[in-house]
N, C-alpha and C positions, 0 to 999 in steps of 0.2 A: 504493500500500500504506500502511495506517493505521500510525500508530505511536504509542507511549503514552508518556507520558504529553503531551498536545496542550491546544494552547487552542482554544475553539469558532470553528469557520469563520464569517464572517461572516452568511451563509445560515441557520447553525443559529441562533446568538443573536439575528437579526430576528425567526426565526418562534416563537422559546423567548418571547420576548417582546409577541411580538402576543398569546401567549395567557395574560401576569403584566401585566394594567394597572396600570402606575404608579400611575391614582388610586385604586384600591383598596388600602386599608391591608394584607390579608391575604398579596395579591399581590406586593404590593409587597417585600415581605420576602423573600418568595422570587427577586424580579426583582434582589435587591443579592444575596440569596447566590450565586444563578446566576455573577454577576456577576467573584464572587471565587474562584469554582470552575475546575478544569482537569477534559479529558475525559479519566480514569483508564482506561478501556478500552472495551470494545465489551459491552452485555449480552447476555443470555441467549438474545432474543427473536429474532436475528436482523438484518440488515443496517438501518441510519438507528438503533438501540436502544444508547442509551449511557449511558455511566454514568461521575456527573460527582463530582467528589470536591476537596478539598484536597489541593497539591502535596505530595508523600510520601507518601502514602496508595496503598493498591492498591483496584481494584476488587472489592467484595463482590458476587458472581453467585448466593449460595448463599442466600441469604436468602429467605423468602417477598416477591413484590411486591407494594410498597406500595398504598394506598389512591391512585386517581387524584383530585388538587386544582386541575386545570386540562385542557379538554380542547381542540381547536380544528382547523378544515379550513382549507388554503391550497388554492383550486382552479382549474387551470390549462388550457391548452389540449391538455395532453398526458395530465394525469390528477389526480387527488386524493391530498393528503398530508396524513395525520392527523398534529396533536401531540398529544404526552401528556406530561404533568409530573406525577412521582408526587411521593408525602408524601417529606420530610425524615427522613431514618432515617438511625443512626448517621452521622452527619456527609457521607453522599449521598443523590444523587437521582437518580432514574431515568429517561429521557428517551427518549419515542422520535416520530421523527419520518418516515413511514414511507408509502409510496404502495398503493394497493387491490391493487399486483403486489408488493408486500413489496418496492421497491426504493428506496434513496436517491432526496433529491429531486437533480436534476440541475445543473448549476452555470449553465445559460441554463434561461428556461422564462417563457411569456407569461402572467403572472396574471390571472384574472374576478374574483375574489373571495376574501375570507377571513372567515372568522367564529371567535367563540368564546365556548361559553356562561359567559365568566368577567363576559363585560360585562353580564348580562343582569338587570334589576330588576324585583319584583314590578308585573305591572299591564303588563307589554310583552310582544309576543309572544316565542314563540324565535328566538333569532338561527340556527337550523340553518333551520328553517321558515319561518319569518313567520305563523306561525301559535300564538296564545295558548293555553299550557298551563294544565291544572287547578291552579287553588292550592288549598293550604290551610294556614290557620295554625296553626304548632305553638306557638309563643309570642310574645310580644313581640317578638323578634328573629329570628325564622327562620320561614319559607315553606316550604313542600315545593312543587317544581313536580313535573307529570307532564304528560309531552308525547306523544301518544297516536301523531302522525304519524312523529316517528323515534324511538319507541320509548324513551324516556329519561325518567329520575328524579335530580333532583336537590334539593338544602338549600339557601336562601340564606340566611346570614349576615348580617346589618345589621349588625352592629359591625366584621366583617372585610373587609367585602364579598366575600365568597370566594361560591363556588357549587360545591359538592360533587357529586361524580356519585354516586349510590347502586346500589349492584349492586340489578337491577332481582328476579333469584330469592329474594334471601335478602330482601328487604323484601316481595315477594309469599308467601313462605313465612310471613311475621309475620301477616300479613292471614287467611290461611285458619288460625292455628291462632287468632287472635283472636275467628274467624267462626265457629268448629270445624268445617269444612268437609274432608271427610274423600273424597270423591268423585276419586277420581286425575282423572276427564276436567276435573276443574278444579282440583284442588288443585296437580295438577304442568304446569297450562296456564298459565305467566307471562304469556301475550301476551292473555291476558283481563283482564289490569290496561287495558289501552290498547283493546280491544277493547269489553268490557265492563263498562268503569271505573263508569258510571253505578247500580250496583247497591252499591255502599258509598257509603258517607255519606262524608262529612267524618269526623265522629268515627271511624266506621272505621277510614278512614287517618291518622286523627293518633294514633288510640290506637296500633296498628299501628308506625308509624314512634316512636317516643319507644318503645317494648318495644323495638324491634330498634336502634335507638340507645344501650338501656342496655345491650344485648348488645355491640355492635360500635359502639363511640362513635365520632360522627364529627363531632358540635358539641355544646354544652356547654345544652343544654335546661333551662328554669323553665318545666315543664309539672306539672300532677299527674301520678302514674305509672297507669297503665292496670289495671283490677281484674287482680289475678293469673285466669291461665287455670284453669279446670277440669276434670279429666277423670275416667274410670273412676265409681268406684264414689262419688267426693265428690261428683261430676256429677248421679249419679242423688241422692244424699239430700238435693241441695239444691235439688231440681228437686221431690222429693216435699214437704219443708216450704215451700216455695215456693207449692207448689199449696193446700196446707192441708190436704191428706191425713193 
């Protein structure tokens, strides 16, 4: 039986850490707060999901979940355990470390492998795959990767070296009103970014992404900002002076 307020088992601060690379600056930051944190309670999501805080503090469960800034598999002879390390909010973080049966990882278990898209740098495949996702550049310091085979969208950072996971709907929802594409059998089919990604351009997707980035920031862009959208009836009178009509 858990009890609170606890310091992290040895098992969880390996695999919390397999997925904060010390030589990433961004990581890194998170890998010393981790560091100095105790596990305030159990989260919201269910069993391996915790939440780590400063001793005296209680755990916040009521909160929206944070944006995920580190993601990573440990996989074993008995099954697969996702980590997830969410963003720094009010003074915690949200952690969950958690197998395809929603069960704790187990305190024996024979390891194959682990991965995590924190290591991962423009020009390399993905560390899930081995297989090279779409880039494109948003600016001088940040890459959008899209990885078509396990379905994932992420940012990387060159000054942080972080690699941001992007919720794959709200960044394909940016795309279709960019595109004005209004057809539900596409507009509400996310899985045609991976599918049928080759129908946008680059700018597409970079215009795209830096719109839904100024909506829901999640790294700090030097891009120009994307023509505002059009629609309704300013759609049609710039469509007719356009023509020359």
């Amino acid at each position: 039986m858990n009890t609170y307020p606890r310091e992290l088992r040895t098992k969880e601060a390996d695999l919390i850490n397999a997925v904060l690379p010390a030589d990433r600056p961004g990581y890194r930051t998170y890998r010393d707060l981790v560091a100095s944190m105790v596990v305030l309670g159990a989260g919201r999501r269910g069993a391996g999901n915790l939440v780590l805080g400063f001793a005296g503090d209680t755990a916040d469960t009521t909160a929206p979940l944070a944006p995920v800034i580190a993601y990573g598999m440990l996989e074993t002879t008995l099954d697969a355990f996702s980590i997830t390390v969410r963003e720094y909010v009010g003074d915690q973080i949200d952690i969950e470390i958690v197998s395809s049966k929603s069960e704790e990882i187990p305190d024996h278990f024979e390891e194959k492998r682990r991965w995590t898209y924190s290591t991962w740098l423009p020009g390399y495949p993905s560390p899930a795959s081995n297989v090279h996702p779409r880039e494109v550049r948003i600016d001088d310091d940040h890459v959008l990767a899209i990885a078509a085979r396990e379905r994932r969208v992420w940012i990387y950072e060159g000054t942080s070296g972080m690699n941001i996971l992007i919720p794959v709907t709200n960044y394909y929802n940016e795309i279709m009103l960019r595109k004005g594409i209004r057809d539900p059998a596409v507009a509400l089919n996310s899985a045609l970014l991976f599918s049928d990604g080759s129908s946008y351009s680059d700018e597409d997707l970079r215009a795209a992404f830096v719109a839904y980035n100024a909506l829901k920031p999640k790294v700090h862009v030097v891009a120009p900002e994307p023509a505002p959208r059009t629609r309704g009836i300013f759609a049609f009178f710039k469509n007719i002076l356009s023509s020359g009509r």
